[in-house]
C-alpha positions, -999 to +999 in steps of 0.1 A: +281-413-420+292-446-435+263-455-448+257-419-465+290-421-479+280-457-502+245-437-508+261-413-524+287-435-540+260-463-556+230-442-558+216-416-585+225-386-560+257-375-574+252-382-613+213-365-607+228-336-592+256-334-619+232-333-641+211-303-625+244-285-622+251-289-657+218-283-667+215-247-646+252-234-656+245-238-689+213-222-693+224-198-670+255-187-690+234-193-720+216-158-712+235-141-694+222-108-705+190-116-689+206-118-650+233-095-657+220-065-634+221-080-604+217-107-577+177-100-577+180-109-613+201-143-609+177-156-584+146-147-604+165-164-637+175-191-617+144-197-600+120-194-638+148-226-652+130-248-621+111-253-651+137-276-663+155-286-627+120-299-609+114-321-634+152-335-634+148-338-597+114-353-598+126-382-619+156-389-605+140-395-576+117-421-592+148-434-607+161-438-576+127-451-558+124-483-579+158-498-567+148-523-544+121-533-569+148-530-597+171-554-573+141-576-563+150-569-525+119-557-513+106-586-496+143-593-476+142-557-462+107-560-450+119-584-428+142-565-411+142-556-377+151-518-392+121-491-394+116-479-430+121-442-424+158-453-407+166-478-436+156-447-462+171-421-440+203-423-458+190-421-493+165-393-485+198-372-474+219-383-497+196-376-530+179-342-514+211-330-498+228-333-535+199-322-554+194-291-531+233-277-532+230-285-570+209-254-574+229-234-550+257-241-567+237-227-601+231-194-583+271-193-569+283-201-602+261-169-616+276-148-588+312-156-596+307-126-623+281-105-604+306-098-573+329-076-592+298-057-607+267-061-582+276-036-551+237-043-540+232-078-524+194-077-510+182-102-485+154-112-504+178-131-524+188-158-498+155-166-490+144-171-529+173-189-533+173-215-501+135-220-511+147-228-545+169-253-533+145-271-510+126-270-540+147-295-556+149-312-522+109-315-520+103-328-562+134-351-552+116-370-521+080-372-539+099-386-570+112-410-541+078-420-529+066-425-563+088-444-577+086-467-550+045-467-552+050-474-593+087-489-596+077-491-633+106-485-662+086-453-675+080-436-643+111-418-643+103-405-680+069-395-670+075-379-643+099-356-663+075-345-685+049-341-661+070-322-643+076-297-668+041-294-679+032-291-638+057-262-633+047-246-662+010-244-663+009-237-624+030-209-629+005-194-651-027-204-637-056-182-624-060-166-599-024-156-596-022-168-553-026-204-567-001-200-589+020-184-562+017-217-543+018-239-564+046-237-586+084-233-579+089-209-605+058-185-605+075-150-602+103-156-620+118-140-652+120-104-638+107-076-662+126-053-648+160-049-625+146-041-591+116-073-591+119-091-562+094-121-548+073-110-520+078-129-486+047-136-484+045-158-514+084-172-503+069-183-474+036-201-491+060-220-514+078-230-486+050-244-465+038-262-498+069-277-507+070-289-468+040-304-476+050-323-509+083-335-492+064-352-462+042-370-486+066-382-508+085-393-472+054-413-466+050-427-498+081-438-495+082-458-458+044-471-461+041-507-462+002-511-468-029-493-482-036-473-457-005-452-448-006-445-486-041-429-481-023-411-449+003-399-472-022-369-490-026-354-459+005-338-455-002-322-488-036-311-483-022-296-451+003-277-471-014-267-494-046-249-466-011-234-447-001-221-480-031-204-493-040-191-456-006-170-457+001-165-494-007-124-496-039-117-527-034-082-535-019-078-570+014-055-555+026-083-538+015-112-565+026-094-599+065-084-601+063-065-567+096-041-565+122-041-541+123-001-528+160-004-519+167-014-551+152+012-561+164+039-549+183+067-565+223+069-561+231+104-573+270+125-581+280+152-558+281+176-580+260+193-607+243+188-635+228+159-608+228+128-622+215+092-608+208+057-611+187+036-595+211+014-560+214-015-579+228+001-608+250+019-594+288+006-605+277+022-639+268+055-627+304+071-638+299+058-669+268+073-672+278+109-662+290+124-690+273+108-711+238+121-692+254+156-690+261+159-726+222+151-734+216+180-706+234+204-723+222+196-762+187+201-738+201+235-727+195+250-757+158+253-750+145+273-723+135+254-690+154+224-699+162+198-674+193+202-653+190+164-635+189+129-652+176+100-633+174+067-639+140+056-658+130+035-626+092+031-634+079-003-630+061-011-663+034-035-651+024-018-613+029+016-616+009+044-634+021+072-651+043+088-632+042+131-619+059+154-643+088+170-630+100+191-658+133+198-641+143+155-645+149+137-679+147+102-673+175+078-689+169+044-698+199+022-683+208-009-705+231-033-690+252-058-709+268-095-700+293-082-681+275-060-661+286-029-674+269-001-698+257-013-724+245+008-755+263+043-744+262+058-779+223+058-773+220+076-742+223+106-753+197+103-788+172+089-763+174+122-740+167+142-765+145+121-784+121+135-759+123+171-760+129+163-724+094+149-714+101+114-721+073+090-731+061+081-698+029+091-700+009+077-734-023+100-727-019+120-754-015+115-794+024+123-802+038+131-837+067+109-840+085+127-872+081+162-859+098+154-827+125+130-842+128+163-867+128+185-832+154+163-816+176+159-838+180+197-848+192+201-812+215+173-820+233+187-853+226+162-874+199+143-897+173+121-884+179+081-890+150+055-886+148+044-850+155+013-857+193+025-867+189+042-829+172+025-806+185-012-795+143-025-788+134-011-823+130-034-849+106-022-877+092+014-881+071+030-910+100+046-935+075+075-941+083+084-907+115+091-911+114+105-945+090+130-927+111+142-903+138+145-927+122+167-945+110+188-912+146+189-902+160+202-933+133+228-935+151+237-896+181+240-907+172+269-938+159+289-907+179+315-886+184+296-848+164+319-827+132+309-854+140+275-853+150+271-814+117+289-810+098+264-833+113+238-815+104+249-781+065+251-798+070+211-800+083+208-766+052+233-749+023+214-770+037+182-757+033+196-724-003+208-728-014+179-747-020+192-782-014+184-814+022+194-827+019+189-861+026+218-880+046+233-858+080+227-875+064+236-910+042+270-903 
């Protein structure tokens, strides 16, 4: 324990893993929109900035590797009566140990403001994250064995840029099991609240980066040519174990879901209204806000009387059945984990005539619908981009359209234009052409 202690105390350990730390937070914090609905999120954000931690770990490894070359000591340890794997024991533990609880440490410092938010911890979570961290361990001990192999003053530097481009283009590469193998961060980034990493592919990472640590172990103890050779096989070895395990079909390579996360959390009472489990701290919020776009729906006949969480996932899952009884409600969360965008909720309800936009089969007129939707909602249609947070541009002609369609609404007695309304909402339904409709 002694001899850890000076490890850590004259070694790269403490100042690398400072600077992963640092490094993590910051980026971390830096977005925090992008993690803020839940702990599936942090981990997947954490896990997609390996892009930037691998590579610090990598290099400070090599950093640390060239020391005895850098102190011209090489030849006076040799001759010790010592083993190499005991004499680098201490440094292997004191720079993985470090690098390792640096990017827990990331993760801990994002929950500090999920705990009062996220009510739904899943279990994928610890494993993505303890993976993550041995990660750092594994890129730390190859940067070890390298740096030893090539004490040069630019391995460090090169080593941080290939480490960058490695995790980067491996994370991308075809087909997607490689990828799922071979790079810390593949699945990261999650497109939507509920994405999870399969075990499957945790487990495959896990065996790889097994691999990678044991060569860069050996890299590091060999004394001649031919323990170096030795030293590929634990990566080759890693790598078969990987790819026997790592799962191929697409549900468990691209964003695959978490189903508990998924699930619907729905008030006691009527009009029913729900969010998916692991948004569920903002489903009082969400209440009356949901309610009041049920009963602006009301006015039609058949409307809705439920609205659920928009839960679709964008990239697996097809259109989804029609239940005309549900309107769907997309769920925005801000930084802090709360409701964000609540004067939208209701526009985007209606918006819809109470179908949604689920399923793109058929051709939809935009202006007569935004004319439809906002007649039930008393007042005159704005461009979407005034509306709707993900709408940047839209053709003004649009707008000025259903402008025009709505004022044309509002000359009419309500039980004419209720019922040309409801014309908009039943060609929606049936697939035809509503254009016209508002105007006959």
């Amino acid at each position: 324990m002694s001899i850890l202690r000076i490890e850590l105390r004259r070694s790269a350990a403490v100042g690398a893993a400072l600077l992963a730390l640092t490094v993590g937070v910051a980026t971390l914090y830096l977005a925090r929109g992008r993690w803020s609905d839940g702990w599936l999120s942090l981990a997947l954000t954490t896990k997609e900035y390996m892009i930037l931690l691998w590579p610090i770990a990598l290099a400070a490894g090599a950093w640390q590797g060239r020391r005895e070359h850098r102190a011209k000591v090489g030849e006076l340890f040799d001759t010790t009566p010592r083993s190499p794997l005991r004499r680098m024991l201490p440094v292997l533990v004191a720079m993985g140990a470090t690098l390792g609880l640096a990017y827990v440490l990331v993760v801990v410092a994002g929950g500090v403001q999920l705990a009062s938010t996220a009510g739904y911890f899943p279990p994928d979570v610890v494993a993505i994250v303890l993976v993550g961290a041995f990660s750092l361990v594994a890129a730390t001990w190859l940067g070890l064995g390298i740096g030893r192999l090539l004490p040069a003053l630019v391995t460090a530097p090169v080593l941080a840029v290939a480490g960058v481009l490695l995790v980067f283009f491996t994370a991308i590469m075809q087909p997607d099991w490689m990828a799922a193998v071979l790079s810390p961060a593949y699945g990261s980034g999650g497109f939507y609240p509920f994405q999870t990493i399969d075990a499957g592919v945790t487990a495959a990472l896990a065996i790889w980066m097994v691999g990678l640590a044991l060569t860069g172990v050996l890299l590091l103890v060999a004394r001649n040519p031919r323990v170096w050779l030795a030293a590929a096989l634990p990566v080759l070895l890693g790598f078969g174990a990987a790819a026997a395990i790592v799962p191929r079909d697409e549900a468990a390579l691209v964003a695959p879901v978490d189903p508990v996360a998924r699930e619907l959390v729905c008030t006691d009472d009527a009009p029913k209204v729900c969010v998916t489990r692991i948004h569920a701290n903002v489903l009082d919020t969400l209440t009356p806000l949901a309610r009041e776009g049920l009963a602006v729906l009301a006015k039609l006949p058949n409307a809705p009387t439920q609205a659920h969480e928009e839960r679709r996932a964008y990239l697996t899952d097809g259109a989804p059945a029609r239940d005309l009884d549900v309107v769907t409600v997309f769920v925005r969360i801000d930084e802090r984990g709360g409701l964000a965008h609540p004067g939208v909720v209701v526009p985007e309800m209606v918006f819809g005539l109470g179908i949604g936009y689920a399923d793109t089969r058929c051709e939809r007129n935009g202006a007569v619908e935004r004319a439809a939707a906002y007649y039930l909602l008393g007042r005159q249609p704005v461009s979407a981009v005034e509306e709707i947070p993900e709408v940047f541009e839209e053709d003004p002609e649009t707008t000025a359209e259903a402008v025009a369609l709505w004022q044309g609404l509002r000359k009419l007695p309500e039980p004419e234009a209720l019922s040309r309304v409801t014309a908009v909402r039943d060609a929606i339904l049936a697939c035809r052409d509503s254009s016209g409709l508002l105007s006959r």
